[in-house]
C-alpha positions as CSV (number, residue, x, y, z in Angstrom):
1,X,21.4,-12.2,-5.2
2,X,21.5,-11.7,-8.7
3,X,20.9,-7.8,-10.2
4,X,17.2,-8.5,-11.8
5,X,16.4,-10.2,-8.3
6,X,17.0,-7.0,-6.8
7,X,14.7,-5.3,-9.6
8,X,12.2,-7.2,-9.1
9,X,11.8,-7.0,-5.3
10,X,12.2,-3.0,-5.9
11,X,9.2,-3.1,-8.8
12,X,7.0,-4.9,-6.8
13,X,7.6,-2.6,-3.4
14,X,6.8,0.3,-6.0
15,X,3.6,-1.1,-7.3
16,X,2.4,-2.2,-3.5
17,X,3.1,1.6,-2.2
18,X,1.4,3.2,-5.3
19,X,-1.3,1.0,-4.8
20,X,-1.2,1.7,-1.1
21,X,-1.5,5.5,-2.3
22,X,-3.9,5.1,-4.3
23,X,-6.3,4.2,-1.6
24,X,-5.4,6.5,1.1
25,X,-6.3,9.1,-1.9
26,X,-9.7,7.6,-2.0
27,X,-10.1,7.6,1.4
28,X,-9.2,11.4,1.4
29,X,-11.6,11.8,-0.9
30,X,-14.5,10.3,0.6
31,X,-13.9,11.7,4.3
32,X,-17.2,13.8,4.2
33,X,-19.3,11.0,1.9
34,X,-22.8,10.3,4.2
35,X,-24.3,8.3,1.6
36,X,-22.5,5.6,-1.3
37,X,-24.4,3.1,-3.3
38,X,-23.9,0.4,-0.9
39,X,-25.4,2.3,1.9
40,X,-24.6,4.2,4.7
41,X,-21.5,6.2,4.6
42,X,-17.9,6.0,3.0
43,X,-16.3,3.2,5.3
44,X,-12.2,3.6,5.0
45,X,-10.3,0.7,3.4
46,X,-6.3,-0.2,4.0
47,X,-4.2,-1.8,2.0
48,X,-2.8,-5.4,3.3
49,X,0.7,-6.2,2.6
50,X,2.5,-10.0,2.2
51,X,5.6,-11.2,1.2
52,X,5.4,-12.5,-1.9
53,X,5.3,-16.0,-2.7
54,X,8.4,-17.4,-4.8
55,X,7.7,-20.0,-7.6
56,X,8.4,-23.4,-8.0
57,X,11.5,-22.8,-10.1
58,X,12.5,-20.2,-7.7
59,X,12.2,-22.6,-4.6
60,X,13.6,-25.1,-6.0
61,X,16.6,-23.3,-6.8
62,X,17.0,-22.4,-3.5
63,X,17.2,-25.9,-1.9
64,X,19.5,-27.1,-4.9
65,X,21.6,-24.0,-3.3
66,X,21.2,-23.7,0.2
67,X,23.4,-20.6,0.6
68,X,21.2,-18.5,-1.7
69,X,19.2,-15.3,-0.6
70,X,15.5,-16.1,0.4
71,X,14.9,-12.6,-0.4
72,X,11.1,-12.0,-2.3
73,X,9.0,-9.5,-2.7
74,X,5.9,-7.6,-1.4
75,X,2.4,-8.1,-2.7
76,X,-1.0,-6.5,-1.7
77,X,-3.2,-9.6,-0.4
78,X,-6.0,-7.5,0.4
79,X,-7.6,-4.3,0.5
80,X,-9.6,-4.4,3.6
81,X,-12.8,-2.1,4.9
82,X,-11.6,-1.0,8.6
83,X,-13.6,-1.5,11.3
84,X,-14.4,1.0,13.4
85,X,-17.5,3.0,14.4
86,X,-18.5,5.8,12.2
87,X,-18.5,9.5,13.6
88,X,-22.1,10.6,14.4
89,X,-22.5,14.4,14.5
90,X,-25.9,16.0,15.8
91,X,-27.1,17.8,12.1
92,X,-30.9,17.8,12.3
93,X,-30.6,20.1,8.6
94,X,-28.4,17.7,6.9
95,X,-30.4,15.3,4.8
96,X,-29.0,11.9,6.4
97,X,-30.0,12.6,9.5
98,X,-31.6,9.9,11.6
99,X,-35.0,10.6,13.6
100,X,-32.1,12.0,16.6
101,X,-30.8,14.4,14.4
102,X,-27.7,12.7,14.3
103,X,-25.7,11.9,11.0
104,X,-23.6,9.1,10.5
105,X,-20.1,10.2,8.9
106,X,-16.9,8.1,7.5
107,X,-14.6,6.8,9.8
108,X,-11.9,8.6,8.0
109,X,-9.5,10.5,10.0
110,X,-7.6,12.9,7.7
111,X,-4.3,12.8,9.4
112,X,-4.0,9.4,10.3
113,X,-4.6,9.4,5.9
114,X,-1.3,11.9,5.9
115,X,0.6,10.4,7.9
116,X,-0.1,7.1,6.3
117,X,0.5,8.8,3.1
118,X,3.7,10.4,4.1
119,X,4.8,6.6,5.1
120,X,3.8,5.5,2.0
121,X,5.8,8.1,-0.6
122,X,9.0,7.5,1.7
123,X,8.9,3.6,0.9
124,X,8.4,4.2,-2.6
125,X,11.4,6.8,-2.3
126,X,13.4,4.2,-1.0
127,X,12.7,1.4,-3.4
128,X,13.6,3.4,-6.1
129,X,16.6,5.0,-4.1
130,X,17.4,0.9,-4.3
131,X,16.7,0.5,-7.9
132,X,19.3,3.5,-8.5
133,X,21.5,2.2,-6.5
134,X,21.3,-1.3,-8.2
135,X,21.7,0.0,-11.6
136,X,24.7,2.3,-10.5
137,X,26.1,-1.2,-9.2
138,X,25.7,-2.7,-12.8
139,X,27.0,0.4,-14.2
140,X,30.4,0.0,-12.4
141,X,30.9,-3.4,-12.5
142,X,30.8,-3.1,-16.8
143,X,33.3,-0.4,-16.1
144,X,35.4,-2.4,-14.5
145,X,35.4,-5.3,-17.2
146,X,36.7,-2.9,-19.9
């Protein structure tokens, strides 16, 4: 695998992960939302991860040299609204309550968000901890052709 290959697969693991943060943020931020211009309260979203797709060129490539890494990278293929039932709370005061007296809230839990969060910034550290690693590789190897 050639040194930009590596890059690449390290660039796009970077841009999945801060995208990946980016929407645990948002869910964070929308844990106590009742009410959102849809309707109904803040309903948590995840991030959807796939191996990226090589091209044509890079396909073919690999068939005209069958020993050659497969290796690709990762993609976000979707950012999905998760399923589960919202938290109802008995608040007769608070202005979203139903007839019960019960509010419907997010179905945000804030430490499943941390941990997810904390999973998140440690695969970002390690592609980057790959990308220095790479370039220290590059580094060398001129070195060595002095």
């Amino acid at each position: 695998m050639n040194l930009f290959k590596t890059l690449e697969i390290s660039a796009s693991g970077l841009t999945a992960q801060s995208l990946r943060m980016d929407v645990i943020a948002q869910n964070v931020a929308n844990a106590e939302t009742t009410r959102t211009a849809e309707g109904g309260p803040y309903q948590r979203k995840s991030v959807v991860l796939a191996q990226q797709e090589p091209s044509f060129a890079e396909r073919l490539s690999q068939l005209e040299h069958s020993g050659q890494s497969t290796a690709s990278g990762v993609v976000v293929s979707a950012t999905e609204a998760d399923q589960t039932p919202f938290q109802m709370v008995f608040d007769p005061s608070h202005p979203d309550a139903g007839e019960n007296g019960y509010v419907q809230l997010p179905n945000v839990d804030i430490a499943r968000e941390y941990v997810d969060m904390i999973a998140a910034t440690r695969a970002y550290e390690a592609n980057i901890t790959v990308m220095n690693a790479s370039k220290r590789m590059a580094l060398k190897a001129l070195d060595m052709g002095r």
